[in-house]
N, C-alpha and C positions, 0 to 999 in steps of 0.2 A: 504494500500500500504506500508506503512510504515512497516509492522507487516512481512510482506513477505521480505522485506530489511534487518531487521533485522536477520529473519530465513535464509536467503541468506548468509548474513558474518559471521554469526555462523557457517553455513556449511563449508564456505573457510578456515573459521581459525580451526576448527576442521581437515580439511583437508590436511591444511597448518603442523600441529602438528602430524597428523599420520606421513606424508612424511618425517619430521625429523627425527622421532622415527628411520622410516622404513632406512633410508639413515647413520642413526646414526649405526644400527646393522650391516650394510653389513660393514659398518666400521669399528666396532668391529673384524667382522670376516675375514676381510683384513688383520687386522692387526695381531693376534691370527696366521694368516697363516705363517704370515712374521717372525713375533717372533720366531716361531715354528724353520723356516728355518735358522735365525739369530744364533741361541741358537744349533742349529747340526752344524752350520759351526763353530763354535767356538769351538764344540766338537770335528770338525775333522781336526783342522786347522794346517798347518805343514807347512814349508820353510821357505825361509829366510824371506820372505814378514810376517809374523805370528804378527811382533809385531803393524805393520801400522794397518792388517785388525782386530786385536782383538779393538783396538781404537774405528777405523771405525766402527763397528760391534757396541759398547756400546755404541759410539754418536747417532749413528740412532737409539740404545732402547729408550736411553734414552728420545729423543727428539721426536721420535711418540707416548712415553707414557706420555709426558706430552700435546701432542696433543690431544690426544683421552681422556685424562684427562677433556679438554679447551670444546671440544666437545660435551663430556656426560654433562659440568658443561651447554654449552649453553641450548643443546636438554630439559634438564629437569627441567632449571632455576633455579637451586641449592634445587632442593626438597630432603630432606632427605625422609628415604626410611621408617626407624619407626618413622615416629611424634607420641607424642604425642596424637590428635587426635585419630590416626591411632589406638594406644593404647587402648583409652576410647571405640573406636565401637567395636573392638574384645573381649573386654572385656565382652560388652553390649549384644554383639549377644551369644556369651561361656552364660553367665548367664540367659539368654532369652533362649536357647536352653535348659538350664539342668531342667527352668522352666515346659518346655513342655511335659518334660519325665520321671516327676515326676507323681502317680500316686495316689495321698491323695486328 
């Protein structure tokens, strides 16, 4: 019984971890959108009003990209992206591989 409890919260927290990933990209690309649209209206920006909205305009990059910063640092727990590790297996496999198709 135990054994299936365990396999059970494995599953949720696996679960739990896709849903962030997945919740974390549509965030990405909300924001990607926004930016997009931020970054034209500043391009086409004209009137008297020009110098409030160019402000306006840089507090909101600024301040969603240090969101989606806070965001990616939760979704991924601060994992750097080449560890180390990461380094040694690729190596491992590159070297394993050229073993293979060597022909002596």
């Amino acid at each position: 019984m135990s054994k299936e409890k365990d396999t059970q919260e494995q599953f949720l927290k696996a679960k739990k971890k896709v849903y962030n990933i997945k919740v974390f990209y549509i965030h990405l690309v909300g924001y990607s959108i926004v930016v997009a649209l931020l970054l034209y209206n500043l391009y086409i920006m004209a009137g008297p009003h020009k110098e409030f909205f160019f402000w306006f305009d840089i507090i909101i990059l600024a301040a969603w990209s240090v969101f989606i910063f806070v965001h990616g640092w939760h979704v991924f727990k601060g994992r750097i992206v080449f560890k180390k590790s990461w380094e040694e297996r690729k190596m491992k496999e590159f070297i394993n591989k050229e073993d293979t198709k060597r022909w002596e």
